[in-house]
N, C-alpha and C positions, 0 to 999 in steps of 0.2 A: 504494500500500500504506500509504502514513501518513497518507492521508484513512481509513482503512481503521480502525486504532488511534483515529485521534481521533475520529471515531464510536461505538466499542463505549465508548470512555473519555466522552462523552459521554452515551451510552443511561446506563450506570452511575451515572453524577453524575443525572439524570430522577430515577431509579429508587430511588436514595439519599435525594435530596431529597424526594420524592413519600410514601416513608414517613415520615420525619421529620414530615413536614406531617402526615399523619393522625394519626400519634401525640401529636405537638404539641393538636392538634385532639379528640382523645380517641376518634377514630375505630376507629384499633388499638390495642394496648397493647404493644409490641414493647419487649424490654430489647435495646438495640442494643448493650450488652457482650458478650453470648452470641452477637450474628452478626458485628459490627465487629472483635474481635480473633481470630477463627479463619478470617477472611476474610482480612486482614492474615497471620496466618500461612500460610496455603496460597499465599499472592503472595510468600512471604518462602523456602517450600520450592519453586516453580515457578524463581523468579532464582537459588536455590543450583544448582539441578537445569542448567538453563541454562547457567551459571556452571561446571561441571564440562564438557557436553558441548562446549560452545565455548572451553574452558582459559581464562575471562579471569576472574581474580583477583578483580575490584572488585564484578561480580558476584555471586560467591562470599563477598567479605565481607562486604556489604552487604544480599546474603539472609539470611544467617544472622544478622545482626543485624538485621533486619526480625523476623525467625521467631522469637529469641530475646525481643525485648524483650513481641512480641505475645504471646506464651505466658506471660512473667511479669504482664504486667497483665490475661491471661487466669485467670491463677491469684487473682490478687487480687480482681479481681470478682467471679467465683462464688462467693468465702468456702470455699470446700472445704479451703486451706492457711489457715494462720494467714502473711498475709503483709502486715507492717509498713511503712508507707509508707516509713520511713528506712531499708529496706534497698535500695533502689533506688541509690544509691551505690554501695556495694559490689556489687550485683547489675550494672552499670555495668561495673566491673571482668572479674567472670566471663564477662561478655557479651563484652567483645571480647577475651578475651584464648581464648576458645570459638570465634571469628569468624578469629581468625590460625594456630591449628589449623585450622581448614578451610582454607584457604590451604594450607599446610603438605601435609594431605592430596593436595591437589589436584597435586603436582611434589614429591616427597620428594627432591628434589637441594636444592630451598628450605628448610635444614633451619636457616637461620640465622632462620625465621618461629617456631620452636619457643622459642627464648627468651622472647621478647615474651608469646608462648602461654603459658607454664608460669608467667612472672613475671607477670603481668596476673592469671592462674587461679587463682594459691597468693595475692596479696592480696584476689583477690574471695573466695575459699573463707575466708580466715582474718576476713577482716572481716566476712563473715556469721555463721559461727560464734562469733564475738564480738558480733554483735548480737541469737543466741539462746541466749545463756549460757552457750558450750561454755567460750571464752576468757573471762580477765579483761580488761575493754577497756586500761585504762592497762599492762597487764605487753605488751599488742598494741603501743601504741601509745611504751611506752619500747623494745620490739625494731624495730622502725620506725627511730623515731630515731637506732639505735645503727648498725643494720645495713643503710641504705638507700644508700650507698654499692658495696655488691654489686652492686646492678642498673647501675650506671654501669658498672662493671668488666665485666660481663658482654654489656652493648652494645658494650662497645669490644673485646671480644673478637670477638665477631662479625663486627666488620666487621673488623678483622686476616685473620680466618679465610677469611672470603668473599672478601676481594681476595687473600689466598694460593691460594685456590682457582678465582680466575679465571684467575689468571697461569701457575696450571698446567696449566689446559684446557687454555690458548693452543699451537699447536701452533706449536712453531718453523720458521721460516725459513727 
């Protein structure tokens, strides 16, 4: 079965390359942004998919950050959004903190994945928003400075929480 994968993973690479060359060549005229990131997205919604019916997390995260990132530089190549190369940083942010909610989704007893989620999500949303004018960047960026102690507080609460919550599963002896 895994000569099996690294043949179709093979054909694919032929197939890839083969256009490339014509195009290169002036043969075809193919904009490979329009087939390359919607292709990468539907590999990035198949591993979430997966990822959900087999319960394993890494999957699951790692899809959605496949699907997410391809979808953003899907948006950016077709010009349809107005989307700036320097939000990709902050887009960064929303992406995985998007990526630990699904997690999250996937075993709602892992509700200690929700912090990382919410705090990763509230600095990608606020530092996009400050990169298309909602915020003032320095009033963003002096609440940062003052307030980024929070997220440490809030990690260490977590894991207090999660190891109280282990030790209460545990069913006595």
């Amino acid at each position: 079965m895994n000569n099996f994968k690294t043949s179709w993973f093979g054909i694919a690479l032929i197939v890839i390359g083969a256009a490339m060359l014509l195009d290169q060549l002036d043969v075809l005229n193919i904009d490979f942004s329009t087939i390359f990131w919607p292709l990468l997205m539907l590999i990035g919604i198949v591993t979430v998919g997966r990822g959900f019916t087999e319960n394993r997390r890494a999957k699951i995260y790692w899809g959605t950050v496949l699907f997410l990132y391809s979808l953003f530089f899907l948006l950016k190549s077709i010009d349809y959004f107005e989307i700036y190369a320097h939000t990709f940083f902050p887009a960064s942010f929303l992406i995985f903190g998007i990526a630990f909610f699904m997690m999250y989704l996937n075993n709602f007893k892992d509700w200690p994945l929700l912090i990382p989620a919410i705090v990763l999500s509230g600095i990608g949303s606020i530092f996009i928003l400050t990169e298309y004018g909602f915020f003032y960047r320095w009033d963003v960026w002096d609440a940062v400075r003052t307030y980024w102690p929070v997220i440490l507080i809030l990690f260490g609460l977590a894991i207090l929480l999660k190891r109280y919550n282990t030790k209460s599963d545990t069913p006595a002896s």
